[in-house]
N, C-alpha and C positions, 0 to 999 in steps of 0.2 A: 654531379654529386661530389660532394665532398669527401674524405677520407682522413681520419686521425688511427691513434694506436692504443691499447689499451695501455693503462702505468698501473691498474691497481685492482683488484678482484674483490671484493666484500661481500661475499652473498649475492643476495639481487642487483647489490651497487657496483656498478664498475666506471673506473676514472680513466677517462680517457684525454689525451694531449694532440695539441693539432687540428683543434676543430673549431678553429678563429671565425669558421663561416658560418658555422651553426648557429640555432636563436633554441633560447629555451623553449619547449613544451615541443620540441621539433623529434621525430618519431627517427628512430636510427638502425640501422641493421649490425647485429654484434658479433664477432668469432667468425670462423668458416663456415658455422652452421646456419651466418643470417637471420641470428636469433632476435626477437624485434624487444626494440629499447624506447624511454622515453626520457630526454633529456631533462631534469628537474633543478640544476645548477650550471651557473656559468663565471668560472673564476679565468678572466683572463683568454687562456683558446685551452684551459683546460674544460671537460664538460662531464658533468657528475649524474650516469646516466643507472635509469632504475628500469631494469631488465623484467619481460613478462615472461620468459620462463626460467626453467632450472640453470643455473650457472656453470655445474662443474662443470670440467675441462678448458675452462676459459684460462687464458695467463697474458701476462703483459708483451709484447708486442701485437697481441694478435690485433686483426684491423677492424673498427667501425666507419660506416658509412651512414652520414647523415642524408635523410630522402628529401629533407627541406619542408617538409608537411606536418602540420601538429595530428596528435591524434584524432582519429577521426571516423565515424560509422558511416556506412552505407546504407542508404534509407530510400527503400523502393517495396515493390510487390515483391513476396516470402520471405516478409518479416513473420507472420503470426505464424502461428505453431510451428515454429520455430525454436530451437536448444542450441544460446551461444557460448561461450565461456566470458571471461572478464573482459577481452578485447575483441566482439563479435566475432569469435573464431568458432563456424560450426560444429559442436561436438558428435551431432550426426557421421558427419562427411570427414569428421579426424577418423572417428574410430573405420569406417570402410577402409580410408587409405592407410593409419598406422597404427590399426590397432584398438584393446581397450584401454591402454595408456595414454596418457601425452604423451608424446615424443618431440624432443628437443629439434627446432628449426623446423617441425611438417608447415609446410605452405597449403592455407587453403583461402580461396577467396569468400566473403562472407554469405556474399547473394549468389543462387545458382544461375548459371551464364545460360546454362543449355534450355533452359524451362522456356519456354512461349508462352506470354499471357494475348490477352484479348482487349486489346483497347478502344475503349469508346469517347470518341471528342465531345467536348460537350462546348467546344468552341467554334468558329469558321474563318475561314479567309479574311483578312482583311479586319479583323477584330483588335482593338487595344489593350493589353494586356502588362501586368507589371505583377514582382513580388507577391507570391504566395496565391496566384490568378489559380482556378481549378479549369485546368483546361484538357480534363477527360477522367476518367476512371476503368479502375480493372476492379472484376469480382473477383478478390483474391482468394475469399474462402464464401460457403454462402451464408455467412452471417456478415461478414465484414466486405462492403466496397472502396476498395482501395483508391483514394482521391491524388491524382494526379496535379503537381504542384507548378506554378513557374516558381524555380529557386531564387532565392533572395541574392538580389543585385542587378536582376536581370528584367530589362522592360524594355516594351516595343508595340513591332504588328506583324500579326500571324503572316507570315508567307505563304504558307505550306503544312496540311495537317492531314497524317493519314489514320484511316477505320483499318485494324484488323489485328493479327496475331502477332508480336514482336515479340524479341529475348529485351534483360536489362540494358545490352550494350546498343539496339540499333536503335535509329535516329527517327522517331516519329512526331516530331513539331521540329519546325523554320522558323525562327523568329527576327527577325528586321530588327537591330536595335542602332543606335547613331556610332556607337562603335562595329558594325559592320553583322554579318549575318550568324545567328548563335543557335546550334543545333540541339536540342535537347532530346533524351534518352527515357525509360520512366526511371531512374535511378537518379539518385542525387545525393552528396555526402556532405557532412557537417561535423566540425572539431566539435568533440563533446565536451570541453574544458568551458565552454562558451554556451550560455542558452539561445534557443532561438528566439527572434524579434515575434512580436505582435503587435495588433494595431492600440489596444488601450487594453491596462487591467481592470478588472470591476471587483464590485464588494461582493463577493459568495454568500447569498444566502438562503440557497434550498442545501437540502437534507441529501446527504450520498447515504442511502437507505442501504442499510446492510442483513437485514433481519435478525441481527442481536439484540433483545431488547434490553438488556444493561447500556448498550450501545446508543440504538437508537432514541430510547425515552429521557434517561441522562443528563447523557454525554456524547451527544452526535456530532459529527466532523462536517463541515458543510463540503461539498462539491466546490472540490478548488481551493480545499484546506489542507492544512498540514497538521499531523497525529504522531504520537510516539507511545511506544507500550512496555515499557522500562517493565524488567520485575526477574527475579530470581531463577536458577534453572529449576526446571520441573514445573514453574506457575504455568507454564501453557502461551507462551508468546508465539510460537510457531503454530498453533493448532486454532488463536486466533485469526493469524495473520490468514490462514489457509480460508477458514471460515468469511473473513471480509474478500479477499479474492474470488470465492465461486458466489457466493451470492451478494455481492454490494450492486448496485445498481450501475455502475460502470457501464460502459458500450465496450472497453479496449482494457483488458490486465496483464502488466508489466511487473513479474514476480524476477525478485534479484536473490539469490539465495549468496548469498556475501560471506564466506568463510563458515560456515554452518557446516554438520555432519551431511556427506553424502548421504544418508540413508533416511534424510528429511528430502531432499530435490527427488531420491527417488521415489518416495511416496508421492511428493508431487507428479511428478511423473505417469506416476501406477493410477490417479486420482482422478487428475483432471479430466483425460480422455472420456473414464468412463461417466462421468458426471455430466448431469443434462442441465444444459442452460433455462431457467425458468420460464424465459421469457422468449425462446426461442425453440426449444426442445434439441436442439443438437447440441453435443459435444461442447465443454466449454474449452477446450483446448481451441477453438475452430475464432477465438476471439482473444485470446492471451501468447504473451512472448516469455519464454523462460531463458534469464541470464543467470546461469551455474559456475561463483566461481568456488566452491565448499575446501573445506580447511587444509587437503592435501593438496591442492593447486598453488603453486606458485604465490609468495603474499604480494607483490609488488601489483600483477594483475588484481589483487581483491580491491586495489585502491584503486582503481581505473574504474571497477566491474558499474561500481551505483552513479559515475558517471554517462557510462553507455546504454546503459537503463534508461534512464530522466531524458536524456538526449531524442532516445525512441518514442518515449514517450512523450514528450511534448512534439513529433513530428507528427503522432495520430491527433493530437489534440488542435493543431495545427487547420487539421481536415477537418473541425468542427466536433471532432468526440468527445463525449465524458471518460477520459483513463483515470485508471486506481494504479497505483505504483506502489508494491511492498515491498521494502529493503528489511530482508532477516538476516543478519543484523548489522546496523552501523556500530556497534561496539567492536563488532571483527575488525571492518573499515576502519575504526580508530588505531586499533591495534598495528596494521598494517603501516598506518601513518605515523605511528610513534617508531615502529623498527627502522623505517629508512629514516627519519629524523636522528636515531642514535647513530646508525651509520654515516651519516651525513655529520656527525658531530654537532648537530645543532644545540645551543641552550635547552635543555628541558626545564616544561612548566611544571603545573600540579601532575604529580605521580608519573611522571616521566614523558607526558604528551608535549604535542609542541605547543608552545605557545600560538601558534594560527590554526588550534584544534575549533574552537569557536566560531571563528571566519569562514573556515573550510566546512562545516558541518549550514552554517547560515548560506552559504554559497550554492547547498546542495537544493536543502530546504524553501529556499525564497525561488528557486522556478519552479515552485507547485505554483498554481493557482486559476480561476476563471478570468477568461480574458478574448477581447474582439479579436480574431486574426488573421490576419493580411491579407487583404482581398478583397473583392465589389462586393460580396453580399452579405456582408455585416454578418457573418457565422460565429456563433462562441464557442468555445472550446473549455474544457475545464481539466485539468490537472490535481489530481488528489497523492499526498504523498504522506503514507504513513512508513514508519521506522520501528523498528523492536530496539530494545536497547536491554544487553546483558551482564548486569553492575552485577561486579566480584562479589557474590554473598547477598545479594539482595540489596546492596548499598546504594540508595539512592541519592547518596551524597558524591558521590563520586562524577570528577569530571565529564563523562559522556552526556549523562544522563542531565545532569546542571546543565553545560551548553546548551543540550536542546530543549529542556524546556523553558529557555532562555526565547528558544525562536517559535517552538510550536505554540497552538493554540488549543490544543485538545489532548489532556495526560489520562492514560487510563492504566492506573498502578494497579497492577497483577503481584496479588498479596500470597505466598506459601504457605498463609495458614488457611487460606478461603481454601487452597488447592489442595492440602492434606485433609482437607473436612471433605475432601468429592465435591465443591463447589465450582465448579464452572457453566461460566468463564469466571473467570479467578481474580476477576476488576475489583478491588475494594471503592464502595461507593464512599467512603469517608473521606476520602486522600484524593480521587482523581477528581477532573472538570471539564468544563467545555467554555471556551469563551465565546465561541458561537451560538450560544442556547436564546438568547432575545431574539435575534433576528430568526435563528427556525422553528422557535416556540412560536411565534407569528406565522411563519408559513403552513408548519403543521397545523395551527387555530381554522386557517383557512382551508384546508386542502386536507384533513382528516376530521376536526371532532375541534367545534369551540371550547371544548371542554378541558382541553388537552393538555395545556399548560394547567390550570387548575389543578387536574385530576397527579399529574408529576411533581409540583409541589406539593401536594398533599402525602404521597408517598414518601420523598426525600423526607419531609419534615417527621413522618411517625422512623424511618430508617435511625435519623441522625436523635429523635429523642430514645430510642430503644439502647444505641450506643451512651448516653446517658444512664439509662433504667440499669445499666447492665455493669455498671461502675459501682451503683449503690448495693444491687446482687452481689455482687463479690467484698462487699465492706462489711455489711449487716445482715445478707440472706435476703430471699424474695417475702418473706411472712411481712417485712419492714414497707412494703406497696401496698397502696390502695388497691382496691380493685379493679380501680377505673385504668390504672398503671398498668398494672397486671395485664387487661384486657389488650394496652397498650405493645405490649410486649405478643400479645398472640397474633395483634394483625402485624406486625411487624415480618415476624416470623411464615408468614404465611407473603407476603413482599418476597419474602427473600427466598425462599424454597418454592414456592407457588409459580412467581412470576420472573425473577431473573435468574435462575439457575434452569440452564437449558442444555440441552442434551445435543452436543456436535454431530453424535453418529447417529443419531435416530431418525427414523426418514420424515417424519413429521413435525417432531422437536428443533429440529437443523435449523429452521429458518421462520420467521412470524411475519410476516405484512405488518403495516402502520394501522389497518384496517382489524387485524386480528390481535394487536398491541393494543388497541385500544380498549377492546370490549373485553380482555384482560383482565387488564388494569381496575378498570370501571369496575369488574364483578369483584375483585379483592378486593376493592376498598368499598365497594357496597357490603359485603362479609364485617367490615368494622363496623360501616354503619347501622347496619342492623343488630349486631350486634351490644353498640351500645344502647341503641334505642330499647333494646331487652331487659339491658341494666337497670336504667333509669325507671323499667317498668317495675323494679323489683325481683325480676329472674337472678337465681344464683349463677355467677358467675361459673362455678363448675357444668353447671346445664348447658351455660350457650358454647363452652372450650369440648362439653362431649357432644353437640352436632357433629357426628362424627361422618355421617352418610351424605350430608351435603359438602362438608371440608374436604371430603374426599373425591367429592365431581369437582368442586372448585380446583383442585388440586390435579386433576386427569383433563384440563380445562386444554392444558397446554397440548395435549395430543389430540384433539380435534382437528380434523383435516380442514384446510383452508376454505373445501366447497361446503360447508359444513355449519359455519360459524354462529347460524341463528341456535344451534344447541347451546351455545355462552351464553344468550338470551334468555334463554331455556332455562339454563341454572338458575338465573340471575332471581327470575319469578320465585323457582320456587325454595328461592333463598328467604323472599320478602313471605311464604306463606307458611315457611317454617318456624319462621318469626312469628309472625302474625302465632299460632298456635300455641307457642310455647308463653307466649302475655297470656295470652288467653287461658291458659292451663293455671299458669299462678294467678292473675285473679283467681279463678275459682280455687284453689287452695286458700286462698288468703280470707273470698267470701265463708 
């Protein structure tokens, strides 16, 4: 190990002389306290190192030592429910040994040593094997079997392979490689600066079903896409972000709470536990990893945290999983990026970011995705990575929020005025998109209701002409509409209150299937159609806007329980016979 001295203290940044051995991104220990550091400049053997925790008491001579390793996680069995900070440091196992604090220099290792798991080969003797081979698994929790990996660089033939109880650190595979015999542990570790290899990437195009229907019908994200949810504070980006984590369709959720308020990680916290997986009935904690670095934690770690994240996650995805990765927020991570960039004296770009805010946000971004990986049995894996982003004021113009959706494919602007009217989710349908909707409007045609795409352009189209209707409302008054306009405006109205404005905390509202989206949809915009068919019969338009008794099932539609769903049917009838009546009633007026 090397050893240089500090020359210069800046906060997080401390400059150190003497460390001609070092390479950048090289992980270094600071002060007497062993504070851990990451080197991010190299002038000469001077090395400009950004410290993960609190600085004072640091001064100029004191010594760094460089370990000669880039940063790096540790990726084995007790990873899932699991509480790390920004540089997988257990916040469990900090607070037992110091406390409810951080405390500056506590040493803990990130996997626990002492645990025994249970492994099962699923290889034998004499087997061929190379990069990313699964050659056993632990039930790590009982929703999640933990797929045990050959790590990448490493091929050969099995020597030696035992069945039974092991810790992280003992040796249970032999492997024969031509550089001589290579013991493997079930633990494995990987610079998180670096993504991990796969064998090919593919085009994403099934739906990561989340049971939002602003979401799903839309503006869906495919499995293995990238998402960002820009919008104001108070629009509700943490309350989405929570909502796509417990019920997206996911196998594995990677939540990074990124310089956010503690008293949001501890709601997560408080939540997940008690929260039953849909699809499993246990606990969804028992399939998610939480990385907490929130706003009183050290900022140099917040810039590491959404790497240690994505790194984890792509290791389950690795093993053939569907993971969802929320980062709340990369606008913190910016922030963080710009402080050491000013310390660092670099040029500032737009509004004081660095100019490689763009690169660096595309760097994080672009290892989401669906992809073959490494190994005999042709497994895919998919990678979903959405981001909140929190522009000063609502400003959608500002840097963060421009870079990314430079790289992402799916924007859902959270508007403050949808969220002061009680509307949530707070998506404005006018402003956001999905460039994924061809190819899962085809999947969904197939795999829910041919009707499907049909039935969501028919909707957008009356949403985006009512924001028209509602232009001419405010210039000349509504008397200045037809009726047929008019009429135009109450299905609209009944879209937007009816079918996308859903209720996060309600136990039935929380979440809708593609199955119960669908017969939704269908009954409200059959409410237009019948409606107009009334019209055209001569019914006064005031008559079909007071059906007040069936507006109001169509409207309580959304709280029918999932086992339940042929009651939307149910309505739907006697939506056509309340029609049917009410022609029937004006004819005979009219006879």
């Amino acid at each position: 190990m090397k050893s240089g001295r500090i020359i210069k203290v800046s906060g997080p940044l401390v400059i150190a002389e003497g460390m001609d051995e070092a390479n950048i991104y090289d992980v270094v220990k600071v002060g007497d306290k062993r504070l851990i550091g990451e080197i991010i400049e190299m002038r000469r053997d001077q090395a400009s190192i950004q410290v993960y925790e609190e600085t004072t008491g640091l001064g100029p001579g004191d010594p760094v030592v460089t370990t000669g390793e880039p940063l790096s996680v540790e990726l084995g069995p007790g990873l899932i429910e699991s509480m790390f900070d920004g540089i997988q440091r257990p916040l469990d196992d900090i607070m037992e040994k110091a406390g409810s604090f951080l405390t500056k220099g506590v040493e803990v290792l990130p996997l626990n040593r002492e645990k025994k798991w249970h492994f099962l080969p699923t290889v034998k003797v004499g087997d061929e094997v190379k990069s990313g081979y699964i050659i056993g698994t632990v039930q790590e929790t009982s929703v999640v079997n933990h797929k045990i990996m050959v790590p990448y660089g490493i091929e050969g033939k099995i020597k030696s392979i035992c069945e039974g109880d092991y810790t992280l650190e003992e040796n249970v595979v032999e492997i024969e490689t031509s550089n001589g015999v290579k013991n493997l542990t079930l633990m494995q570790r990987w610079p998180v600066r670096r993504g991990r290899p796969y064998a090919k990437k593919l085009n994403p195009a099934a739906p990561l079903v989340t049971g939002q229907r602003i979401i799903d019908t839309f503006f869906p994200v495919a499995k293995g896409g990238a998402a960002c949810v820009p919008g104001p504070f108070g629009s509700g980006k943490t309350v989405v972000q929570h909502q796509l984590a417990k019920w997206g369709d996911a196998e594995i959720v990677v939540y990074i709470g990124c310089g956010e308020r503690g008293n949001e990680m501890t709601d997560v916290l408080n939540e997940f536990p008690e929260l039953k997986d849909p699809k499993t009935g246990e606990s969804l904690m028992r399939r998610t990893v939480l990385i907490a670095n929130t706003s009183n934690m050290p900022v140099a770690a917040r810039e590491a945290s959404i790497y240690t994240g994505i790194t984890i996650a792509e290791y389950f995805r690795d093993m053939g999983y569907s993971v969802a990765l929320m980062a709340d927020s990369t606008s913190r991570w910016a922030e963080a990026l710009r402080e050491m960039s000013g310390r660092l004296e670099e040029m500032p770009g737009d509004e004081g970011y660095p100019a490689y805010l763009g690169s660096r946000l595309a760097d994080f971004y672009e290892r989401a995705g669906k992809v073959v990986c490494l190994g005999n049995d042709e497994r895919e894996g998919a990678l979903t990575a959405i981001g909140a982003v929190s522009p000063p004021g609502g400003d959608l113009s500002e840097p963060v929020t421009q870079a990314t959706l430079r790289i992402v494919k799916v924007f859902w602007g959270l508007d403050s005025q949808l969220a002061y009217k009680r509307h949530f989710p707070a998506i404005n349908w006018l402003n956001s998109y999905s460039l994924y909707l061809e190819k899962i409007g085809d999947w969904m045609n197939d795999n829910v209701s041919e009707e499907w795409v049909k039935l969501r352009t028919e909707a957008m189209t009356l949403l985006q002409e009512e924001a028209n209707l509602q232009e001419i409302v405010r210039l000349v008054g509504i008397d200045a509409l037809s009726e047929k306009d008019r009429l135009k405006l109450e299905i609209a109205k009944s879209i937007r209150e009816d079918y996308l404005m859903q209720n996060a905390f309600h136990d039935i509202d929380t979440y809708a299937s593609l199955p119960k989206q669908y017969k939704m949809l269908k009954l409200v915009l059959e409410f237009g159609h019948q409606a107009e068919r009334a019209l055209k019969a001569g019914v006064y338009l005031k008559k079909i806007i007071d059906m007040e008794e069936i507006k109001d099932k169509i409207a309580r539609a959304k709280y029918i329980p999932e086992d339940q769903m042929n009651q939307i049917d149910t309505i739907r009838d006697e939506l056509v016979k309340v029609t049917d009546k009410l022609i029937a009633e004006e004819g005979v007026t009219n006879a």
